[in-house]
Every structure is written in C-alpha cells, then in structure tokens.
PAZAPA-4460 file (N, C-alpha, C; in steps of 0.05 Angstrom, whole numbers, plus 32768, in hexadecimal, padded with zeros to 4 digits):
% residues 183
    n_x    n_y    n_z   ca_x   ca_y   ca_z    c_x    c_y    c_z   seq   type   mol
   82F4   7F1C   7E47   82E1   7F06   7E4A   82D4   7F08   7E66     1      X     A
   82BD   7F05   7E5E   82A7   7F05   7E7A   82B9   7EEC   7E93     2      X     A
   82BB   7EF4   7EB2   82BA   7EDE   7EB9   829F   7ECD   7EC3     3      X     A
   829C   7EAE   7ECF   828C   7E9B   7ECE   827E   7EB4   7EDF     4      X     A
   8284   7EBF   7EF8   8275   7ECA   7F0B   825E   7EE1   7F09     5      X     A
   8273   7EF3   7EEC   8268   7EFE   7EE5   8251   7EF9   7ED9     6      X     A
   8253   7EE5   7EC0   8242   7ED5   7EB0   8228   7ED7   7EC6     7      X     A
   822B   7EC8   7ED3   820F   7EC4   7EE9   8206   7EDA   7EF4     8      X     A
   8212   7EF1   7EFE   8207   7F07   7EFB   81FA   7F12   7EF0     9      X     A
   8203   7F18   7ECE   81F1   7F23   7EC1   81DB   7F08   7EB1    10      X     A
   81DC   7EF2   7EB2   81C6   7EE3   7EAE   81B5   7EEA   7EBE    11      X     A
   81B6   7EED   7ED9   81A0   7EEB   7EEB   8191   7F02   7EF3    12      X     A
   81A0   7F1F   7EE8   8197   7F33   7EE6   818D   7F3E   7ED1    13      X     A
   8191   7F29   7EB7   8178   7F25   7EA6   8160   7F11   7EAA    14      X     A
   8160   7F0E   7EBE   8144   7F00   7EC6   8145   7EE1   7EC3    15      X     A
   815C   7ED3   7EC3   815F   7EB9   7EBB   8160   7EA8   7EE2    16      X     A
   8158   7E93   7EE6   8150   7E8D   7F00   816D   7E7C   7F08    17      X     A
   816D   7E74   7F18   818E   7E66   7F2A   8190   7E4B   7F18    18      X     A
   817E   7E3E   7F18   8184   7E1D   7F06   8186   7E27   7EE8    19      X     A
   817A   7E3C   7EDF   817E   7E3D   7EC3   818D   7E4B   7EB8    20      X     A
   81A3   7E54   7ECC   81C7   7E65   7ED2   81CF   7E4C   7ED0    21      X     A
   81CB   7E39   7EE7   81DA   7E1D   7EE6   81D0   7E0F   7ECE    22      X     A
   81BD   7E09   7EBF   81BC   7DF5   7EAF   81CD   7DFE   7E9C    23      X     A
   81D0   7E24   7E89   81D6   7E25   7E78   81FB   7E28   7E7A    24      X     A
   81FB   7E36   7E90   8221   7E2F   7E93   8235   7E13   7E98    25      X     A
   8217   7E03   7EA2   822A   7DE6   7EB2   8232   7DEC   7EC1    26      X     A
   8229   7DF5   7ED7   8234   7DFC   7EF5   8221   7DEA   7F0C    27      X     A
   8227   7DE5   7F17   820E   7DE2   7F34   8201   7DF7   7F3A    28      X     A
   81EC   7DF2   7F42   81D1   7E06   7F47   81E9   7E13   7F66    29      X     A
   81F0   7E01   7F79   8203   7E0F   7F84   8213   7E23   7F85    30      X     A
   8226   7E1F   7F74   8236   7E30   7F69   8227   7E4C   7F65    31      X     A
   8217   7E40   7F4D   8207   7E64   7F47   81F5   7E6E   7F5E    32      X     A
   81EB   7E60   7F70   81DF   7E6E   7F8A   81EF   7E81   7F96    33      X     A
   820B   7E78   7F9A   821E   7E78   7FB1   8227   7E9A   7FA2    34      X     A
   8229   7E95   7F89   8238   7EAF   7F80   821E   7EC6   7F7A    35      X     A
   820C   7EC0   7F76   81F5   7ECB   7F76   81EE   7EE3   7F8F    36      X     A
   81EE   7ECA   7FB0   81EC   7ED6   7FCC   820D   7EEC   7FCF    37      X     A
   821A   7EDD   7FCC   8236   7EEE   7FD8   823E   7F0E   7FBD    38      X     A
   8228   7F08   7FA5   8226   7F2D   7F9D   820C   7F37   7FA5    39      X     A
   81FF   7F29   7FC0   81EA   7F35   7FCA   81C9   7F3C   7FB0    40      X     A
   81CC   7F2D   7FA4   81B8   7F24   7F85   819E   7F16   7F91    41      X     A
   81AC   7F02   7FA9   8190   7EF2   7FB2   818E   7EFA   7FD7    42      X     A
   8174   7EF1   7FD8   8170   7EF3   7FEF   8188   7EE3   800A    43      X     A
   817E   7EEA   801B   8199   7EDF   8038   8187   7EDB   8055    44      X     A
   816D   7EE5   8048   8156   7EDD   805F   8145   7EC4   804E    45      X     A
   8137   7EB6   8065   8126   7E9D   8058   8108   7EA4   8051    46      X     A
   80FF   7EC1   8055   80EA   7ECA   8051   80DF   7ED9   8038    47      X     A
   80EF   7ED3   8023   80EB   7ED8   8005   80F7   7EF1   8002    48      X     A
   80FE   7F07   8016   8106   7F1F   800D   8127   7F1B   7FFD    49      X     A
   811F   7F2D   7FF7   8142   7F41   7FF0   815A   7F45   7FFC    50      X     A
   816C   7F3D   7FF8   817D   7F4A   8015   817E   7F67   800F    51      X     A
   818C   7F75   8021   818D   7F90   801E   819C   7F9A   800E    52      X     A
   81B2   7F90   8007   81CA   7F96   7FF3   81BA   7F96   7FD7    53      X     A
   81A9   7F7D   7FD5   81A3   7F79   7FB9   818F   7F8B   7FBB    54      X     A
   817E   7F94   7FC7   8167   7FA8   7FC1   8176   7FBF   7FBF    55      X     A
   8185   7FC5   7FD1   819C   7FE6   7FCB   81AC   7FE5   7FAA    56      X     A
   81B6   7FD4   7FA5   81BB   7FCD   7F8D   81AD   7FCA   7F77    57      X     A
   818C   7FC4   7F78   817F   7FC6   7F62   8170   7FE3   7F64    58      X     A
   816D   7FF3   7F78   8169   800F   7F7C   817B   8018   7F66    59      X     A
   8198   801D   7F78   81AF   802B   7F69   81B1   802A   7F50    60      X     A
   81A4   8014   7F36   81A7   8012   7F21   818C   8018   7F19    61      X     A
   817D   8027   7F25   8164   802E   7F1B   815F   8051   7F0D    62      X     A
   8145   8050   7EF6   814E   806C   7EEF   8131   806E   7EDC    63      X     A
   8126   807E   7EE3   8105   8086   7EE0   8105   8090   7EC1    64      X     A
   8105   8083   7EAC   8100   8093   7E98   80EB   809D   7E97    65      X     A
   80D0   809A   7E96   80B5   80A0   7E95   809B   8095   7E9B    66      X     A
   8084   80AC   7E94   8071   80A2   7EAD   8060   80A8   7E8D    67      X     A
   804B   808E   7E8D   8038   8092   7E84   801D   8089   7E8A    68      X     A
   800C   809B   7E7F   7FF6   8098   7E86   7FE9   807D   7E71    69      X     A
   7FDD   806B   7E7D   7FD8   8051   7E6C   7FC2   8050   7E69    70      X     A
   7FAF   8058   7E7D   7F8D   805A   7E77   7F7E   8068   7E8D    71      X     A
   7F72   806E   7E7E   7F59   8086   7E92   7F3E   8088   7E8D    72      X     A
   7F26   8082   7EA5   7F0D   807E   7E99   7F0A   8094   7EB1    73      X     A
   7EF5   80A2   7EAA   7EED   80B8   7EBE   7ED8   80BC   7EB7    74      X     A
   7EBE   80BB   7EC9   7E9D   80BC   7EC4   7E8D   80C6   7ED2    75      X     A
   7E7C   80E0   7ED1   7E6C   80F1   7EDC   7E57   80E4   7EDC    76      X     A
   7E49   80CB   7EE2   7E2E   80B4   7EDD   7E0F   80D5   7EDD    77      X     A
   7E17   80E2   7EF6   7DFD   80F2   7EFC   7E0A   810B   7F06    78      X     A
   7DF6   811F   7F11   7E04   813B   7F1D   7E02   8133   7F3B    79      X     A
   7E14   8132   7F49   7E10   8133   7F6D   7E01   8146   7F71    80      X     A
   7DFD   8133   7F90   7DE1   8141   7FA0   7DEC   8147   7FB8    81      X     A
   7DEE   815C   7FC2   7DF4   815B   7FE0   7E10   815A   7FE9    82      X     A
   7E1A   8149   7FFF   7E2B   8144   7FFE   7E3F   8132   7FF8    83      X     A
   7E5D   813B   7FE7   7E6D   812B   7FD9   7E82   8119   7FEC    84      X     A
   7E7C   80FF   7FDE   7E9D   80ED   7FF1   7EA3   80E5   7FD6    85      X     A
   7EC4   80E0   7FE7   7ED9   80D3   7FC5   7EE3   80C4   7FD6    86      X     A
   7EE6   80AF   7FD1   7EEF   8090   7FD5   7EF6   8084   7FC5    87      X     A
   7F12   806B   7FD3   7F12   8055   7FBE   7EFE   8047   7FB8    88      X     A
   7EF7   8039   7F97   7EE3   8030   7F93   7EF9   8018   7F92    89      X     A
   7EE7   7FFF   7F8F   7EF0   7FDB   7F95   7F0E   7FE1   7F8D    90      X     A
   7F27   7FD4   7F93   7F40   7FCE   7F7D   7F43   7FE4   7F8C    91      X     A
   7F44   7FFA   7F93   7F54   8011   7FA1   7F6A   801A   7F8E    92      X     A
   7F80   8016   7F96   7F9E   801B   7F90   7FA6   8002   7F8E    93      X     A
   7FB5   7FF2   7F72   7FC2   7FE6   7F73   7FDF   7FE3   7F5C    94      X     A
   7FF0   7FD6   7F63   8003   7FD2   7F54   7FFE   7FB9   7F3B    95      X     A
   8015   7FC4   7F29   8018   7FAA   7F12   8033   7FB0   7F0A    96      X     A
   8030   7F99   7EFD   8050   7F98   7EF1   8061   7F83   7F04    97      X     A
   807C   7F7B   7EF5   808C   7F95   7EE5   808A   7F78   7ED1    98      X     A
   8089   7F8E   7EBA   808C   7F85   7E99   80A7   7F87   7E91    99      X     A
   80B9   7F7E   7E84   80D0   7F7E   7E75   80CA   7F9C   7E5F   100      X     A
   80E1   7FA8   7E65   80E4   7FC0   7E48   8102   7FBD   7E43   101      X     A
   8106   7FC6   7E31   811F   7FC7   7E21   8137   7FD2   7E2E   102      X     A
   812F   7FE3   7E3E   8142   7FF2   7E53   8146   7FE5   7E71   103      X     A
   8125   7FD4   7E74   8127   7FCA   7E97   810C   7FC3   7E91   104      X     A
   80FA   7FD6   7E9E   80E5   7FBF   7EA5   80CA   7FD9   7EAA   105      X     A
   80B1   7FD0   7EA8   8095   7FEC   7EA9   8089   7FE2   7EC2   106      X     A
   8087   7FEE   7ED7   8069   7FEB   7EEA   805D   8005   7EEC   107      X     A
   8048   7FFE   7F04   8036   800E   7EFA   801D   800F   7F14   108      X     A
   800D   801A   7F16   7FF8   8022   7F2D   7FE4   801D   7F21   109      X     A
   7FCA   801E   7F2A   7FAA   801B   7F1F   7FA3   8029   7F3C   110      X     A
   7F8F   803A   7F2B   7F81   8048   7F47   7F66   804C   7F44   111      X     A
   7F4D   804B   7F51   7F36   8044   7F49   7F30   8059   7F65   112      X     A
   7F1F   8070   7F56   7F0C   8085   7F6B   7EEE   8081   7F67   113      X     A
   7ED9   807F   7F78   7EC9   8083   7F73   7EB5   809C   7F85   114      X     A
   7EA2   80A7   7F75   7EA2   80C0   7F83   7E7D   80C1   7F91   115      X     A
   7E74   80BE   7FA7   7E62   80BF   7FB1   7E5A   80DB   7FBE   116      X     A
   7E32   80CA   7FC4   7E20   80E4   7FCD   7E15   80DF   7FDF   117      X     A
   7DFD   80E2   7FE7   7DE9   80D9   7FF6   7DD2   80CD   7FED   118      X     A
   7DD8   80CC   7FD3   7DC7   80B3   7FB6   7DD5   8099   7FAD   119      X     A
   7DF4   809D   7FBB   7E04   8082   7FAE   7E19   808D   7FA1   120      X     A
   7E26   807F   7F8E   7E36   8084   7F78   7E33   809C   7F6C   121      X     A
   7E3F   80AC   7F62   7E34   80C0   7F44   7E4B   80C0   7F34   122      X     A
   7E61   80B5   7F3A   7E79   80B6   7F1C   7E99   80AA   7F28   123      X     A
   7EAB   80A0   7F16   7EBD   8096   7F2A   7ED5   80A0   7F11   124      X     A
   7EF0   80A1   7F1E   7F01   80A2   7F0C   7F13   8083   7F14   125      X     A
   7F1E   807D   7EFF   7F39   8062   7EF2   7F4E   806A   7EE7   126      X     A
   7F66   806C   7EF0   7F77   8070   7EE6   7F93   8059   7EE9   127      X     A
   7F9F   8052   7ED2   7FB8   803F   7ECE   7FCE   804A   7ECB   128      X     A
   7FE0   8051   7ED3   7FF7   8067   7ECF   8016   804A   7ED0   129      X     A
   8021   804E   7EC9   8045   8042   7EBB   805B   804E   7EC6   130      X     A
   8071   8049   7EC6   8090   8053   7ECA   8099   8042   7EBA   131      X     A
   80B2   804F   7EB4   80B7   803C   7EA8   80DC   803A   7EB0   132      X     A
   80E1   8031   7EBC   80FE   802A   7EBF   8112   8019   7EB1   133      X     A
   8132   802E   7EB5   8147   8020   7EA5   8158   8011   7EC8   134      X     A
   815D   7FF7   7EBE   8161   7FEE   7EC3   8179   7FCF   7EC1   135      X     A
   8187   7FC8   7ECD   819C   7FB3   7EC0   818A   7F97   7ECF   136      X     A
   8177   7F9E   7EE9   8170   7F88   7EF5   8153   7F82   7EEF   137      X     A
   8147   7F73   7EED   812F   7F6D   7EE7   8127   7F62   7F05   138      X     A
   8114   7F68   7F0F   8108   7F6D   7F2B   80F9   7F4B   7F26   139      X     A
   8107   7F39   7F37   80FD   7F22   7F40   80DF   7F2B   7F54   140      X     A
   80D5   7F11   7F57   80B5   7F11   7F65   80C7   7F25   7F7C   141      X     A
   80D9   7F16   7F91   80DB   7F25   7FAC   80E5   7F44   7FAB   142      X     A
   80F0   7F51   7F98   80F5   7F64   7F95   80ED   7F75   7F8A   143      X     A
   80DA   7F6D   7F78   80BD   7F82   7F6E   80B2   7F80   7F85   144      X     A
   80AF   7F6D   7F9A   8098   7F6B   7FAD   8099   7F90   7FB9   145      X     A
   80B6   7F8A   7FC4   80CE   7F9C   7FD8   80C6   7FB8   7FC1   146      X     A
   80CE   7FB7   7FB2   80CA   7FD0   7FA2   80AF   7FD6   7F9C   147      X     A
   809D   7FCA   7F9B   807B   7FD8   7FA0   807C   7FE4   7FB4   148      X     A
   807D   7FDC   7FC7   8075   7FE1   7FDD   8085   7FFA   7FE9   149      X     A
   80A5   8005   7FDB   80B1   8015   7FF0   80AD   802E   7FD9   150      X     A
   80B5   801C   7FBA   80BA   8036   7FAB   80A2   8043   7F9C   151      X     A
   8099   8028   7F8C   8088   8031   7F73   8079   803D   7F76   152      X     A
   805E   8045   7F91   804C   804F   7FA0   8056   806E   7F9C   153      X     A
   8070   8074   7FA2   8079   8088   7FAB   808A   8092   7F90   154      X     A
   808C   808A   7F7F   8091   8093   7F5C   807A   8098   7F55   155      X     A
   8062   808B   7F4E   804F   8098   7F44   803B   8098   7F51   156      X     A
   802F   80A4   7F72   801E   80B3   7F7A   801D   80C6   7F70   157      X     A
   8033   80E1   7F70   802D   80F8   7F67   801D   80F8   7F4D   158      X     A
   8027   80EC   7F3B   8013   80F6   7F26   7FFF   80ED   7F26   159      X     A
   7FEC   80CA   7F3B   7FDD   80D3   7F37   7FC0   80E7   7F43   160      X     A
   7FD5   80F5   7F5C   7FD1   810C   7F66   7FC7   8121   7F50   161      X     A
   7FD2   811D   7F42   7FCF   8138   7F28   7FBA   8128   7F1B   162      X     A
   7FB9   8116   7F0C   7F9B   810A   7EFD   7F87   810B   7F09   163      X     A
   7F8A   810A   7F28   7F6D   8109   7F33   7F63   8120   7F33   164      X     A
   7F79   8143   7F3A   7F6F   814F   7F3F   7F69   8161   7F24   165      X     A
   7F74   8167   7F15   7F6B   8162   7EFB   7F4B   8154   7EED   166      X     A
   7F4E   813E   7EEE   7F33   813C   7EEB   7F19   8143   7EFA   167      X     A
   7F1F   813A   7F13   7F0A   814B   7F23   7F00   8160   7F1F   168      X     A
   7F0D   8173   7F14   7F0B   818D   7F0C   7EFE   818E   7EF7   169      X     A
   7F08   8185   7EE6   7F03   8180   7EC4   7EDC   8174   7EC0   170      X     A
   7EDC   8166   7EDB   7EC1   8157   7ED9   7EB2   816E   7EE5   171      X     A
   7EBC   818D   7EF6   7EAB   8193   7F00   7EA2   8190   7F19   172      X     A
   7EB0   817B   7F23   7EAD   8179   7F45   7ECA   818B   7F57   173      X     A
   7EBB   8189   7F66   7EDC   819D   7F76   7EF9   818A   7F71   174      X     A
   7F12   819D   7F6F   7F21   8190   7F6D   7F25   817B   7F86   175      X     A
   7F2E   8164   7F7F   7F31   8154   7F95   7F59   814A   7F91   176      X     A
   7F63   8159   7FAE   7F78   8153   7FAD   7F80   813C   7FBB   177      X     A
   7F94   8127   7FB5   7F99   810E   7FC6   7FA3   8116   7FDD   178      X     A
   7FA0   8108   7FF4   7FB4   810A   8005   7FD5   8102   7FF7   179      X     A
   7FED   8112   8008   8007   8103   800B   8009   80E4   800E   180      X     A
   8018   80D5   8000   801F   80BA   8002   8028   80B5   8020   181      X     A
   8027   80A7   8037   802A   80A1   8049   8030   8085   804A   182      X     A
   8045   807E   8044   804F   8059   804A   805A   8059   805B   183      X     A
***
C-alpha cells in the first residue's frame, strides 16, 4: 500500500496542484506543501523557480523519445538580386509547449527565417519541430520555464540546423548553415 507521502508525490507529479492533493486526500494544504518542499518537488526560493534538487530530479527522469517535424512552409517569392542576408523574420525562435503525452509530455521550437536582398524580402523559411519526452513529471509553469531556457533550445537546435540547411539548398540558394547554439 502506497504511503500518504507517497500518494502526494505521485499526485503532484501528475500534474495535480497543492490544494487539489489537499482537497482530495483530506489533508491541509500544509501538510502536502511541507512534504512536497522536503522531496525537493517545489520551489525553496520566493522567485517562482525550481529548487535545484527538483529540477535535477525532473532532468534525471527525462528521456528523448523523438523529434518530429510538425510543419514546414518554405518560399522562393522571386530570384535574388545581388547580395544575400538570412535573418530572423518577426517571432524569431520560439518555444511551445509542453502538452501532456501518454509517456510525459511534447514541446517544441518555431523558427521563422527570412531571406533578403537589396530589393527587400525574396523568400523565407517556417519551421515547427517537437520532442517528445518520457517522463513521470509533468513540467509545472516554473520548470518548463527552467527547462526552455537551459535544455529544450539545446535538444532541438541541431536539427533545426539540418532543415535549414537542407532547404536552403533544395531552394537553390547557398547552403545556409546555423551558427552553434550559444546560451
């Protein structure tokens, strides 16, 4: 038999919040905080982060099943003139997610290139790329925050290092390789 402590454990690492541990066991919201902080689950700073234990802990139970590609628009508008720049177009690089999956949970990148001349615009690429992770913890707001920012960038840049350069090619413009991730 599970004990109570446990119970709150894995409630709350299915995504269930501190009062709604306490409402459904009959405990004080107390109680389940207290056992919550001391397995390092909730934060121990007042600034919304993670403590360190619980972010090392939801690392350690992490495990990359796959990367997919979710959408891709890529557009040659005209032929360049002169000389070529590749830039982020509006939206740059950004994150989304995380979605619930059956195993843990999907995020994901959006990356938006747009490719200039000395006429303006002539074609941009979009790409939406996924991971998809197994997982026992479902990444609260403060710990998806913590994990954009240190990991997800750095799981799927590379590939979309490879879609850009790839297409670039494919369209006929020189390959354009990304720089290295630098966080």
């Amino acid at each position: 038999m599970e004990s109570k402590s446990a119970t709150i454990r894995r409630l709350y690492q299915e995504g269930k919040s501190v009062s709604a541990i306490a409402k459904e066991l009959g405990l004080t919201y107390q109680r389940v905080y207290n056992t919550l902080r001391r397995a390092g689950l909730l934060s121990t700073k007042g600034d919304g982060e993670p403590s360190p234990e619980a972010y090392a802990n939801f690392i350690a139970g992490l495990e990359i099943l796959g990367v997919e590609l979710l959408e891709v628009h890529a557009k040659l508008e005209r032929p360049p003139q002169g000389k070529k720049r590749f830039g982020p177009a509006p939206g740059g690089l950004s994150a989304f997610g995380p979605t619930r999956t059956e195993e843990g949970f999907q995020a994901g990148l959006e990356f938006r290139l747009e490719f200039q001349d000395e006429e303006g615009s002539f074609g941009f690429v979009h790409l939406r790329l996924a991971a998809r992770y197994r997982s026992s913890t479902f990444p609260d707001e403060a710990l998806f925050r913590v994990f954009r920012e240190r990991n997800l960038h750095l799981n799927l840049w590379p590939y979309l290092r490879v879609y850009v350069d790839l297409l670039t090619a494919q369209m006929g413009l020189p390959r354009l390789v990304l720089p290295a991730l630098k966080l």
